[in-house]
N, CA, C and O atoms as CSV, one atom per row, in Angstrom:
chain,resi,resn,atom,element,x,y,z
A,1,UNK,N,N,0.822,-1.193,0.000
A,1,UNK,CA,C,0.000,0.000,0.000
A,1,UNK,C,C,0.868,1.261,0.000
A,1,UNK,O,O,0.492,2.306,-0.531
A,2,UNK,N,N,1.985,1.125,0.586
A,2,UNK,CA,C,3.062,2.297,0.678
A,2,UNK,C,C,3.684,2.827,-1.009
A,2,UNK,O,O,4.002,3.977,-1.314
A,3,UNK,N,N,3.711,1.889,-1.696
A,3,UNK,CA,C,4.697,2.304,-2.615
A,3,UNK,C,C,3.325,3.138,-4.143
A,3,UNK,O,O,3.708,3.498,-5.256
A,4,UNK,N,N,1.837,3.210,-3.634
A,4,UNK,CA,C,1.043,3.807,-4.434
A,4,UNK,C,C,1.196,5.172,-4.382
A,4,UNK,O,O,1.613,5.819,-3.422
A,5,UNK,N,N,0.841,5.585,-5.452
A,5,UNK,CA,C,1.022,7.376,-5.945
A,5,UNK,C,C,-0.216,7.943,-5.299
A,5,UNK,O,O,-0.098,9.056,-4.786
A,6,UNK,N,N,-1.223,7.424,-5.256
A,6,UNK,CA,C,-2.146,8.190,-4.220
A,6,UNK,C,C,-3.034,6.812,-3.895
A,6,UNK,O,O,-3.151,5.725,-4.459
A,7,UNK,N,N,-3.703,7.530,-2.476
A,7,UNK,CA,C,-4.187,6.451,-1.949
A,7,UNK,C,C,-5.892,7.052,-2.004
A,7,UNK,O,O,-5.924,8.062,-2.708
A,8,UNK,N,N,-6.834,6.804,-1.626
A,8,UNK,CA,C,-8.119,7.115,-1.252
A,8,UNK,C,C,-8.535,6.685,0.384
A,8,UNK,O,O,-8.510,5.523,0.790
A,9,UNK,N,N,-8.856,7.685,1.087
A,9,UNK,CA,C,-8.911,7.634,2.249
A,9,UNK,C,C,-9.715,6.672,3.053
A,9,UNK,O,O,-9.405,6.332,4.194
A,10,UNK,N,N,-10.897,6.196,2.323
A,10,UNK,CA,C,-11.892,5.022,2.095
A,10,UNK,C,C,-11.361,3.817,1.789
A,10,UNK,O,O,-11.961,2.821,2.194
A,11,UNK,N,N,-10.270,3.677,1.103
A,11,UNK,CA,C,-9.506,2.803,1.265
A,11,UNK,C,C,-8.938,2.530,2.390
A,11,UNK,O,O,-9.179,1.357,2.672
A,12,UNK,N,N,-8.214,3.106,3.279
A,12,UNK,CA,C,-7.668,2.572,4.137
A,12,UNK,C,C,-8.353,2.780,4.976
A,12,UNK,O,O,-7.727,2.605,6.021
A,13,UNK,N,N,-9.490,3.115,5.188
A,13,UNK,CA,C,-10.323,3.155,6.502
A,13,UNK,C,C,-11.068,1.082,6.263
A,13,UNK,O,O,-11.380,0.358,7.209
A,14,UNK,N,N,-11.129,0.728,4.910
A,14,UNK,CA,C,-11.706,-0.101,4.426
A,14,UNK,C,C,-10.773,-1.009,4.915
A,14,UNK,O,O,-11.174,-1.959,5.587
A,15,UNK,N,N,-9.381,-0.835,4.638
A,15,UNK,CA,C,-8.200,-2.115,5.223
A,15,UNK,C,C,-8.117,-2.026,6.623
A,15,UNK,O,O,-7.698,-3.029,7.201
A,16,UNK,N,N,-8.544,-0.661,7.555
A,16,UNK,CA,C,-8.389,-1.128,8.829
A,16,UNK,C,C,-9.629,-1.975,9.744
A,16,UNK,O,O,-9.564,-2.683,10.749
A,17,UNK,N,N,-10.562,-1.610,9.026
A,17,UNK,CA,C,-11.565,-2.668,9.110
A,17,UNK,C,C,-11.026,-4.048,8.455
A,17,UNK,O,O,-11.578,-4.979,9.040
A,18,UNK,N,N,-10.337,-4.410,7.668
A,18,UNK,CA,C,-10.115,-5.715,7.655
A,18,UNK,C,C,-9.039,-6.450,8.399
A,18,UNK,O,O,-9.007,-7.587,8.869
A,19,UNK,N,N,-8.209,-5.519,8.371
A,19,UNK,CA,C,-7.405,-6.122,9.674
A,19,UNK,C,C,-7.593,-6.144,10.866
A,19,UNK,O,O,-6.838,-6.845,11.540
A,20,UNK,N,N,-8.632,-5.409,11.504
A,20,UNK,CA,C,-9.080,-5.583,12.499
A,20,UNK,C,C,-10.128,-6.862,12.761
A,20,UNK,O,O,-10.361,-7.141,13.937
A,21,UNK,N,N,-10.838,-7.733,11.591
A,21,UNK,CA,C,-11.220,-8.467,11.759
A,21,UNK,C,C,-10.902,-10.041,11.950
A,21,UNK,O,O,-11.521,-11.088,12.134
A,22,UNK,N,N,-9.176,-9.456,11.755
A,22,UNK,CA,C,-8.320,-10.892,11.832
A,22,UNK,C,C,-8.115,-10.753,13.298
A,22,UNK,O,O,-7.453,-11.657,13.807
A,23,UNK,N,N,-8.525,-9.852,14.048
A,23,UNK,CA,C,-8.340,-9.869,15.734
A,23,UNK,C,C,-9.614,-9.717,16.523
A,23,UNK,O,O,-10.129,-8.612,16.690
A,24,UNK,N,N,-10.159,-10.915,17.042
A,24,UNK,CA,C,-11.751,-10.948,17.720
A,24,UNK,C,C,-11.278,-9.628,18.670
A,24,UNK,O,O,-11.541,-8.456,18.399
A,25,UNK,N,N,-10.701,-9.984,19.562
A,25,UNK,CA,C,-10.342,-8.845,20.725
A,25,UNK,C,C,-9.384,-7.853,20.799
A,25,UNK,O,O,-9.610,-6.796,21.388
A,26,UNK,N,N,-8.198,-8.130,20.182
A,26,UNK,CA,C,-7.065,-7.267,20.676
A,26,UNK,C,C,-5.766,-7.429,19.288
A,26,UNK,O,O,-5.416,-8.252,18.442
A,27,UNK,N,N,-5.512,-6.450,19.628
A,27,UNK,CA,C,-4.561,-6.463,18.374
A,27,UNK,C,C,-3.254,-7.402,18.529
A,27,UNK,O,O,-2.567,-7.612,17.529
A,28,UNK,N,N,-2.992,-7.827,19.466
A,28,UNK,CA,C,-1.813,-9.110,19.580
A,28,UNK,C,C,-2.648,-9.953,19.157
A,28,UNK,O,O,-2.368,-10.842,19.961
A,29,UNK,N,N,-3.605,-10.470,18.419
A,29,UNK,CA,C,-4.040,-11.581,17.898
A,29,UNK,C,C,-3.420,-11.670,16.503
A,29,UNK,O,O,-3.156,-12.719,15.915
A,30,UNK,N,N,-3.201,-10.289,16.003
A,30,UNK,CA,C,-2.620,-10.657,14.723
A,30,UNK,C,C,-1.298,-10.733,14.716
A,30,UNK,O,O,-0.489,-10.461,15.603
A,31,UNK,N,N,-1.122,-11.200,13.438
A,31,UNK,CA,C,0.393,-11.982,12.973
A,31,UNK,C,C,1.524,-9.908,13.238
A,31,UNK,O,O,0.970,-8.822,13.408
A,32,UNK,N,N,3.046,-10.172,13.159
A,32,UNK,CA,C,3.681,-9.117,13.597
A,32,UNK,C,C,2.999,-8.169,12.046
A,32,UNK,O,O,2.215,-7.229,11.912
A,33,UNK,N,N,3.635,-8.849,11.289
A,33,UNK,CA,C,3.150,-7.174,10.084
A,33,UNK,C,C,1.494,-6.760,10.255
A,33,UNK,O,O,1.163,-5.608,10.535
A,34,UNK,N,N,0.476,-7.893,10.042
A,34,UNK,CA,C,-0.330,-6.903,10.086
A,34,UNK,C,C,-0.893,-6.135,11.247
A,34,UNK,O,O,-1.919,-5.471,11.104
A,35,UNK,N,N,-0.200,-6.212,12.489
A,35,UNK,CA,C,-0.094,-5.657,13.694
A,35,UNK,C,C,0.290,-4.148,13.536
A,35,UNK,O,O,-0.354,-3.149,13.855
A,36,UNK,N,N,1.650,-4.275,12.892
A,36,UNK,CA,C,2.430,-2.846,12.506
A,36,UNK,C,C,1.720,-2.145,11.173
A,36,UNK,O,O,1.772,-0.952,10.872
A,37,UNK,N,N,1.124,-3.084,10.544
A,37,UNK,CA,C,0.476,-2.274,9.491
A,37,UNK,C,C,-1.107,-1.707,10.328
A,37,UNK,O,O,-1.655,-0.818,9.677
A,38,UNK,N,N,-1.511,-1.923,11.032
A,38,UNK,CA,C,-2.480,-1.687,11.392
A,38,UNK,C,C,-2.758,-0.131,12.531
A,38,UNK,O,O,-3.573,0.765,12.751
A,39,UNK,N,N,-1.447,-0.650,12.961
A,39,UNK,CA,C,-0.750,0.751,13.577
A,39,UNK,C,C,-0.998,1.655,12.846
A,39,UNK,O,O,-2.080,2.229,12.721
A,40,UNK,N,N,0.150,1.891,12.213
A,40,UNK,CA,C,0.561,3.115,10.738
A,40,UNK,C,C,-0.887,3.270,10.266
A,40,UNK,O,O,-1.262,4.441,10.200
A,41,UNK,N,N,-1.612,2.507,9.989
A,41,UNK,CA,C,-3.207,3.028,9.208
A,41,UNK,C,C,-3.413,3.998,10.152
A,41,UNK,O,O,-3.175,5.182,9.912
A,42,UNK,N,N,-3.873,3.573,11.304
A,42,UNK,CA,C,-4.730,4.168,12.219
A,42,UNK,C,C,-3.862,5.434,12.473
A,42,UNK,O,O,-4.451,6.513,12.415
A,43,UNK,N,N,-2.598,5.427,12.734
A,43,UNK,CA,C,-1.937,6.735,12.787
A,43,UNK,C,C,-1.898,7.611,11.737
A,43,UNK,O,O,-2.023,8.828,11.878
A,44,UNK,N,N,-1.736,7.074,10.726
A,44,UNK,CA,C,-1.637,7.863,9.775
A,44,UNK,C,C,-3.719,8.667,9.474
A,44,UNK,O,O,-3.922,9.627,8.731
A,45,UNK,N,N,-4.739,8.012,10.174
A,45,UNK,CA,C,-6.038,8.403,10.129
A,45,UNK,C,C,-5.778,9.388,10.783
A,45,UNK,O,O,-5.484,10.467,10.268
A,46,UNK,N,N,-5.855,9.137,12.260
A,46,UNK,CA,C,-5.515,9.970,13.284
A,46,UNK,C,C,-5.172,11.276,12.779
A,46,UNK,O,O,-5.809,12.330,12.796
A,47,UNK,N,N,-3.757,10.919,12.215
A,47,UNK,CA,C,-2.563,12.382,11.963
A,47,UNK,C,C,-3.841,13.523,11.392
A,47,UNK,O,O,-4.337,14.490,11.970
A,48,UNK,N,N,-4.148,12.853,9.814
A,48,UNK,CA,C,-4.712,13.220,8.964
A,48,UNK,C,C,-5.921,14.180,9.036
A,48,UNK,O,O,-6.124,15.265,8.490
A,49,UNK,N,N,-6.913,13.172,10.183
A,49,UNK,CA,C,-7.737,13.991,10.984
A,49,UNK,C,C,-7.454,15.292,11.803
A,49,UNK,O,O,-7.776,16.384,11.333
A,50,UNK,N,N,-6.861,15.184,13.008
A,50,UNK,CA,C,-6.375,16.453,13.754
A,50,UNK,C,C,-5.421,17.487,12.821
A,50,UNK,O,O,-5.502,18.708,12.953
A,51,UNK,N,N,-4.755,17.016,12.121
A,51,UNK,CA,C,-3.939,17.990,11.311
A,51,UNK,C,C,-4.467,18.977,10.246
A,51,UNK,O,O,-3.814,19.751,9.546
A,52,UNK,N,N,-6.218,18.706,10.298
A,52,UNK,CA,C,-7.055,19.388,9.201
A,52,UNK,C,C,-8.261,18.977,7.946
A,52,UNK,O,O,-9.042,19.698,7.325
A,53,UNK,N,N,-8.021,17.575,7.906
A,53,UNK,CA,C,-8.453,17.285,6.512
A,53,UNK,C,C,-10.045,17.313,7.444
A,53,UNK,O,O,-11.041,17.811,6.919
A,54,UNK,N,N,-10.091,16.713,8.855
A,54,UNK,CA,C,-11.333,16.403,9.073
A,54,UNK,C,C,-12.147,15.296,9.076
A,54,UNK,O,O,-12.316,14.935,7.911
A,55,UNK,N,N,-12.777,14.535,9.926
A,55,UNK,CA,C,-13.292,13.252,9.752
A,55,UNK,C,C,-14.472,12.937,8.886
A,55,UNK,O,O,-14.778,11.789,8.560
A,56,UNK,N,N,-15.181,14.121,8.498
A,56,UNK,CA,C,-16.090,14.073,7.288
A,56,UNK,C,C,-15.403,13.800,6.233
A,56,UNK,O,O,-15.376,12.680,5.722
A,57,UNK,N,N,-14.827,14.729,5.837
A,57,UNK,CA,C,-13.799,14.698,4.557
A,57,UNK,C,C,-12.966,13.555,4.354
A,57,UNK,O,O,-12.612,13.106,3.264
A,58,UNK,N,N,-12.605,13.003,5.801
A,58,UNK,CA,C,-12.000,11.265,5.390
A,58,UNK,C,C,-12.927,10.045,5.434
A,58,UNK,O,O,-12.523,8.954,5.033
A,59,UNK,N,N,-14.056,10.200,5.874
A,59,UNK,CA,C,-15.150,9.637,5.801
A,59,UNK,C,C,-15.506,9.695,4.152
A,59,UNK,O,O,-15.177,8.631,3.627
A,60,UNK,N,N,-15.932,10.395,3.455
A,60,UNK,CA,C,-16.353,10.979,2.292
A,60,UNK,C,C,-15.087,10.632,1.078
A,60,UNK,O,O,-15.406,10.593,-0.110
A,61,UNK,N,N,-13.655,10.393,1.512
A,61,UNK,CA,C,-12.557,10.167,0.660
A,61,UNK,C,C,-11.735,10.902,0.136
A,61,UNK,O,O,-11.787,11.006,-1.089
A,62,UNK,N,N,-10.848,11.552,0.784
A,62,UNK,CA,C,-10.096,12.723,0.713
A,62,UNK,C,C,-8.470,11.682,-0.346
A,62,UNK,O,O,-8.354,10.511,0.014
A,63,UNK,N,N,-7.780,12.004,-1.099
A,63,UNK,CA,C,-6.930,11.814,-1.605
A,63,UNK,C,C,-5.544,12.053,-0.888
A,63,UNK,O,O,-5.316,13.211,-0.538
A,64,UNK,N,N,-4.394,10.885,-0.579
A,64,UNK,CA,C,-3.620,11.047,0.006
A,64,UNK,C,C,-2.375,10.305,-1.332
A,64,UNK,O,O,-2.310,9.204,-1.880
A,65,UNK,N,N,-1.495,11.654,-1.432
A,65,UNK,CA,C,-0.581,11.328,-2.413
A,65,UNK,C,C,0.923,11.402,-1.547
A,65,UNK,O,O,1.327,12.199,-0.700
A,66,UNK,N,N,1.612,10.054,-2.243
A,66,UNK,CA,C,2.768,9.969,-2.203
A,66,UNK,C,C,4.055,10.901,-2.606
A,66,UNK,O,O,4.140,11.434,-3.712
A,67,UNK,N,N,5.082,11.039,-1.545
A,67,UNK,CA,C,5.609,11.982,-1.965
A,67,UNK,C,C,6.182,11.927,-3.069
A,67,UNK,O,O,6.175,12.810,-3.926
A,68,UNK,N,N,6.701,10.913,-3.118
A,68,UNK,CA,C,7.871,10.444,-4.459
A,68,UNK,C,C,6.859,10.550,-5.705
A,68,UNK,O,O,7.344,10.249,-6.796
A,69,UNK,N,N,5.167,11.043,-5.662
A,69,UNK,CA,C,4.314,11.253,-6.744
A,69,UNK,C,C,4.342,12.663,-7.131
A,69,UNK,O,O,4.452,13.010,-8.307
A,70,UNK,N,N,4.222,13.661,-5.936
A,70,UNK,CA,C,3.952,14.675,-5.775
A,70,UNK,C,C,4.358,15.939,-6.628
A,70,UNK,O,O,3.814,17.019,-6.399
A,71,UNK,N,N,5.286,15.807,-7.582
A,71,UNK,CA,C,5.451,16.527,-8.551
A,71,UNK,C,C,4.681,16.485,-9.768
A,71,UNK,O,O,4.070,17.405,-10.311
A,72,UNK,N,N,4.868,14.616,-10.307
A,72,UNK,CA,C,3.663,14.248,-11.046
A,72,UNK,C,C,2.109,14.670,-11.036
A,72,UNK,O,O,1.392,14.955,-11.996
A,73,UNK,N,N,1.886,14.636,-10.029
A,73,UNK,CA,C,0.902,14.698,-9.918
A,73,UNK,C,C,-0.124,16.259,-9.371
A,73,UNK,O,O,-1.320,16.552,-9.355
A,74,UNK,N,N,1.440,17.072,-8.904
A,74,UNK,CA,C,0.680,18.738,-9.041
A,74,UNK,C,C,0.807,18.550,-10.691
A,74,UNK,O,O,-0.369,18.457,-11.044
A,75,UNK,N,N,1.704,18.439,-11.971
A,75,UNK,CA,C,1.833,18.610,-12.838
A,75,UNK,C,C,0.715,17.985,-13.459
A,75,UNK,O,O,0.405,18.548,-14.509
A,76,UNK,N,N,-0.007,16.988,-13.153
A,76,UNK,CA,C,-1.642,16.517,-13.739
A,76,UNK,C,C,-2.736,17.582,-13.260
A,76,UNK,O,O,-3.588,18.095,-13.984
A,77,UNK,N,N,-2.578,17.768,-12.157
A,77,UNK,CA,C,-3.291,18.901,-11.386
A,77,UNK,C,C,-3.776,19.909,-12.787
A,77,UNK,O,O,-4.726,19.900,-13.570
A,78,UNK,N,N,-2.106,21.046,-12.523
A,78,UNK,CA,C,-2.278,21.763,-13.661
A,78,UNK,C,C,-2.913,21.293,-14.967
A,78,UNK,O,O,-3.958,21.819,-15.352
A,79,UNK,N,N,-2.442,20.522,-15.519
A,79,UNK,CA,C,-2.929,19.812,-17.161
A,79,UNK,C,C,-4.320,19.861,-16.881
A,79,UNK,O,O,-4.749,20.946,-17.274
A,80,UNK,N,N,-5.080,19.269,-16.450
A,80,UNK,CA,C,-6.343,19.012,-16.184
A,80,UNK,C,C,-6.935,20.174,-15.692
A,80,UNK,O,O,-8.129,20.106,-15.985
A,81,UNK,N,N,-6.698,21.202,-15.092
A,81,UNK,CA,C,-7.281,22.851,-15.275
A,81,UNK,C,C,-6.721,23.472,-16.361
A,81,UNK,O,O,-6.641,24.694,-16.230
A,82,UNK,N,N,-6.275,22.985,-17.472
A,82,UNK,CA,C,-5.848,23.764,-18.353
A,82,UNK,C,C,-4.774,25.143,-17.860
A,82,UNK,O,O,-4.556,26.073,-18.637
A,83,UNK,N,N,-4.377,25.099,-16.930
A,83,UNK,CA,C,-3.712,25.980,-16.985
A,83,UNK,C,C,-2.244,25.798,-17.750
A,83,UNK,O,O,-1.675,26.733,-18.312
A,84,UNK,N,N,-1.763,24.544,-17.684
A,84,UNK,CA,C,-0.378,24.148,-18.175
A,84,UNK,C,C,-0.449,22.963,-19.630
A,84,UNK,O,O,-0.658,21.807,-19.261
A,85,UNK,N,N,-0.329,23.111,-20.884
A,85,UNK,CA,C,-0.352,22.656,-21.170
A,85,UNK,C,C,0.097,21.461,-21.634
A,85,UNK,O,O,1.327,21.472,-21.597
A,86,UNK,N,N,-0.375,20.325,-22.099
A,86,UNK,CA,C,0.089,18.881,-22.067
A,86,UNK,C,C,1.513,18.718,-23.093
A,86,UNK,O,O,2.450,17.922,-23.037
A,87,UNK,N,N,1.310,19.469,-23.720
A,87,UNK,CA,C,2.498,19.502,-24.888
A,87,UNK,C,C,3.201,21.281,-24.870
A,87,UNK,O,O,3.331,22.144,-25.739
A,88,UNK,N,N,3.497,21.207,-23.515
A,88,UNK,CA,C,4.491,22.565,-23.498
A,88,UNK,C,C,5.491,22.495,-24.133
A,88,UNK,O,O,6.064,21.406,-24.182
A,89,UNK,N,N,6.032,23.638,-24.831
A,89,UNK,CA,C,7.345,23.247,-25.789
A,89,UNK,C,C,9.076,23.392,-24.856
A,89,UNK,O,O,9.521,24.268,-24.114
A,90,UNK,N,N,9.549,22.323,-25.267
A,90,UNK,CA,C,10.544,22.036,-24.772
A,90,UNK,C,C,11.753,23.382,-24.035
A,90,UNK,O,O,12.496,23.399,-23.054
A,91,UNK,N,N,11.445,24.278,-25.031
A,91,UNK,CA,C,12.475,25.790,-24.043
A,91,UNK,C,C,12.154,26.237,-23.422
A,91,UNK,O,O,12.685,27.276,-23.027
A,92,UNK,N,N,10.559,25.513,-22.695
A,92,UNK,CA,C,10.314,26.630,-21.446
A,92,UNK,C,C,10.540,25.659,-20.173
A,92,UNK,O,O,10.125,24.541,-19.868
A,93,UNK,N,N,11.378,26.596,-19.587
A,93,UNK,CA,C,11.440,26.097,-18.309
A,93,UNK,C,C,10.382,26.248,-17.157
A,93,UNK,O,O,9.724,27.285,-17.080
A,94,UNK,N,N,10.240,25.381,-16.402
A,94,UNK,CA,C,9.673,25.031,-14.889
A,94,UNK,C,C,10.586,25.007,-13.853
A,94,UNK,O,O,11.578,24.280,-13.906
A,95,UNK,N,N,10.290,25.912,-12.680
A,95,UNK,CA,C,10.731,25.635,-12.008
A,95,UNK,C,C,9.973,24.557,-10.912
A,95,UNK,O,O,9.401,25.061,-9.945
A,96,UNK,N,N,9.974,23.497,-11.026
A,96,UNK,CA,C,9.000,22.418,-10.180
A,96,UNK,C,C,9.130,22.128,-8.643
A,96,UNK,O,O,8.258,21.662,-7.909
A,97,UNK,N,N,10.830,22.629,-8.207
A,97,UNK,CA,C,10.512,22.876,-6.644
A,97,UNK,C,C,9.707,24.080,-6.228
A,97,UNK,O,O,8.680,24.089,-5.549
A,98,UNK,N,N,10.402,25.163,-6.793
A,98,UNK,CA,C,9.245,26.240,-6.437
A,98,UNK,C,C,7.641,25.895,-6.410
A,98,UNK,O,O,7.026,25.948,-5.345
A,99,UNK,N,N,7.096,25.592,-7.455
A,99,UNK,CA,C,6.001,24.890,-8.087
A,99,UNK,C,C,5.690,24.049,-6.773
A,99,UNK,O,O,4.843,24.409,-5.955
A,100,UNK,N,N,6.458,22.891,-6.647
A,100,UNK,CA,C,5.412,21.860,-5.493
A,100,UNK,C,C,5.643,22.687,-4.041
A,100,UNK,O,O,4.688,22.817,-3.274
A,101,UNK,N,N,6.815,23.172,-3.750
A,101,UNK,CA,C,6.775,24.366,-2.477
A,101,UNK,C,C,5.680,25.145,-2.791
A,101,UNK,O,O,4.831,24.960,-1.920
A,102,UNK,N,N,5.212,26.107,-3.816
A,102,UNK,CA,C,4.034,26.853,-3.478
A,102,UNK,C,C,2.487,26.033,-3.055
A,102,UNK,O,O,1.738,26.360,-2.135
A,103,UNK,N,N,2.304,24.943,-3.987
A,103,UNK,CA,C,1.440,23.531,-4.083
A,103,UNK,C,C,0.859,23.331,-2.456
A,103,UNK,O,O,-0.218,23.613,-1.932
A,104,UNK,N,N,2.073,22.728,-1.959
A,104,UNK,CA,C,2.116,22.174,-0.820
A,104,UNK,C,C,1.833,23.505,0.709
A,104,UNK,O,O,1.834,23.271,1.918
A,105,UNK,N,N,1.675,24.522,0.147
A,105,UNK,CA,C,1.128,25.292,1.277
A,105,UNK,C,C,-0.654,24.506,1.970
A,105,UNK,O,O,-1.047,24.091,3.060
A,106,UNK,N,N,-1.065,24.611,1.013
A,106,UNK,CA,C,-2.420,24.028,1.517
A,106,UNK,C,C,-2.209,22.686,1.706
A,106,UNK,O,O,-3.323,22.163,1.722
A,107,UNK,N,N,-0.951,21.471,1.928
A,107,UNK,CA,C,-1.131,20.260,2.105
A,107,UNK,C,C,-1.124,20.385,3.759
A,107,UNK,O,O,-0.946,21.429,4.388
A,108,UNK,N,N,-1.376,18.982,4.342
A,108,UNK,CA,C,-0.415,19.155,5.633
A,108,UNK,C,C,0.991,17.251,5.216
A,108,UNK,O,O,0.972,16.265,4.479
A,109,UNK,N,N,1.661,17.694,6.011
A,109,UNK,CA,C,3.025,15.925,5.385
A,109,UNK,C,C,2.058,15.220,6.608
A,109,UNK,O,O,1.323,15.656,7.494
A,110,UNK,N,N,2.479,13.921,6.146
A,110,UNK,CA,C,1.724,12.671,6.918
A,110,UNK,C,C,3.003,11.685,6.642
A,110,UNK,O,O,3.370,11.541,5.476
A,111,UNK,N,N,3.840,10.852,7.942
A,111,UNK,CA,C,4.392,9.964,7.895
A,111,UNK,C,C,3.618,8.471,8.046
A,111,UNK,O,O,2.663,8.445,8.823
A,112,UNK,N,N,4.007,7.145,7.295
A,112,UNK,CA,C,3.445,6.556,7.660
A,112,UNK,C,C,4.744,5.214,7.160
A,112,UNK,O,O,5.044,4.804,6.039
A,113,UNK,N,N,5.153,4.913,8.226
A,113,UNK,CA,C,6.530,3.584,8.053
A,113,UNK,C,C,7.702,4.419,7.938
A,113,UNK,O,O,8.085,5.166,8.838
A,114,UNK,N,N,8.237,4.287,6.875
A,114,UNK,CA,C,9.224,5.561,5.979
A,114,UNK,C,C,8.501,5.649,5.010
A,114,UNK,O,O,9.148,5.145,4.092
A,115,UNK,N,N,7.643,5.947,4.672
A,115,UNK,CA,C,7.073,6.527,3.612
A,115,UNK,C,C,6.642,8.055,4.411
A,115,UNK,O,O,6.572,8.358,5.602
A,116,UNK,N,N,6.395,8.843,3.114
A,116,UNK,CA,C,6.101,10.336,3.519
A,116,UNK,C,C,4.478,10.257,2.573
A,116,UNK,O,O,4.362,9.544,1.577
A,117,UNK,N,N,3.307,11.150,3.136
A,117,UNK,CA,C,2.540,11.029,2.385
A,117,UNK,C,C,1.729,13.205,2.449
A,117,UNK,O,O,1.970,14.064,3.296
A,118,UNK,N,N,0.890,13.294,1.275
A,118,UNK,CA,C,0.709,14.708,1.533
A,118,UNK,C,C,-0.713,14.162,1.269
A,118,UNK,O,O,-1.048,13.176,0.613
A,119,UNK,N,N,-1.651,15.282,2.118
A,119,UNK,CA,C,-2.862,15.533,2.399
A,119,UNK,C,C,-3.342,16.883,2.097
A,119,UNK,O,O,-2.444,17.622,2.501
A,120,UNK,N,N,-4.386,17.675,1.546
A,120,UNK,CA,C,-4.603,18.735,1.600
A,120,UNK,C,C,-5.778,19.029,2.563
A,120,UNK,O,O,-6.797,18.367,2.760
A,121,UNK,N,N,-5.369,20.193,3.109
A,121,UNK,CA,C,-5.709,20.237,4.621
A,121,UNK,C,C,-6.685,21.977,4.410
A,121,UNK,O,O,-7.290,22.366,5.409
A,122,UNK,N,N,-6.741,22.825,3.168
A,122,UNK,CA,C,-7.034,23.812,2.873
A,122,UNK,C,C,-8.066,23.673,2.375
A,122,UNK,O,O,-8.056,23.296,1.203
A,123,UNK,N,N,-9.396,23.916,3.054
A,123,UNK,CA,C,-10.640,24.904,2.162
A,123,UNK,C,C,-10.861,25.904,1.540
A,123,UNK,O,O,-11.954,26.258,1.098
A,124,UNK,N,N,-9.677,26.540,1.436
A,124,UNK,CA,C,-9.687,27.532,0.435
A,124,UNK,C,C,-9.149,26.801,-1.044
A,124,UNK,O,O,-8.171,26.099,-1.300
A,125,UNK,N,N,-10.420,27.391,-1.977
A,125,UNK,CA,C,-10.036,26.281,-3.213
A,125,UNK,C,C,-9.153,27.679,-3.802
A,125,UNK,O,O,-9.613,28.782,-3.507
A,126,UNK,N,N,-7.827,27.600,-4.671
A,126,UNK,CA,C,-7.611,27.913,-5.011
A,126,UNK,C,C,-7.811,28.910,-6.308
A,126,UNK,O,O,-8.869,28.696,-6.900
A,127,UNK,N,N,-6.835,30.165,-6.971
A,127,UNK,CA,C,-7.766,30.671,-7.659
A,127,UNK,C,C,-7.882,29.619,-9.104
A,127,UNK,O,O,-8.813,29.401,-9.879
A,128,UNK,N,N,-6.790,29.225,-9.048
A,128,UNK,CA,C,-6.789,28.679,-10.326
A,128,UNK,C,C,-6.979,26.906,-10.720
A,128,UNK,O,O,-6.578,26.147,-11.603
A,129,UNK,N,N,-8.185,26.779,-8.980
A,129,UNK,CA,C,-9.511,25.139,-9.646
A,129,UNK,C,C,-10.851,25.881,-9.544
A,129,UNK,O,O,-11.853,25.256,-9.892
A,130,UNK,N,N,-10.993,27.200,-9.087
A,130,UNK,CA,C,-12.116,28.176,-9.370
A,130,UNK,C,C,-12.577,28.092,-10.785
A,130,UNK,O,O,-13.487,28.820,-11.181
């Protein structure tokens, strides 16, 4: 589950319900990984929650992207509002740290194992998915 480019928050609310059903009572019933994986879910819910996104909004399926995605995938962002186009010509430069540094103001970071994961944590929709 770690090594996906984005996750859906319904998803893993969906796997901690299943691993919790491999334990009638207590979480030492399960085997060591899905013990530790079961952890990290719930922490990583937790984080996600208090840090902003909100338990409606993770209830409902909020999008949680991988960092190692996170350029890709502001860069689909753009494409798909038309603001950037799909076939930009090769002499124009991007600057893409700047770019995911400005991006990532409205995320909040979420650790979960060693993986890093980003959440957007901002109700203010931006001007440019207006």
């Amino acid at each position: 589950m770690y090594k996906l480019n984005t996750i859906d928050s319904r998803d893993i609310t969906k796997h901690i319900k299943f691993l919790w059903s491999g334990a009638r009572y207590h979480i030492s019933e399960l085997d060591e990984d899905d013990a530790l994986q079961l952890t990290e879910l719930e922490a990583l819910e937790k984080d996600a929650i208090e840090n902003g996104c909100g338990e409606s909004e993770w209830e409902n399926g909020i999008e949680i992207i991988n960092d190692n995605f996170i350029a890709n995938y502001i860069r689909q962002k753009l494409e798909d509002a038309e603001i950037l186009s799909r076939h930009f010509p090769s002499w124009l430069i991007i600057d893409w740290d700047e770019t995911v540094d400005n991006f990532l103001k409205d995320y909040t970071e979420l650790s979960m194992g060693h993986a890093t994961f980003w959440v957007r944590t901002s109700v203010e929709i931006p001007d440019w998915q207006k």
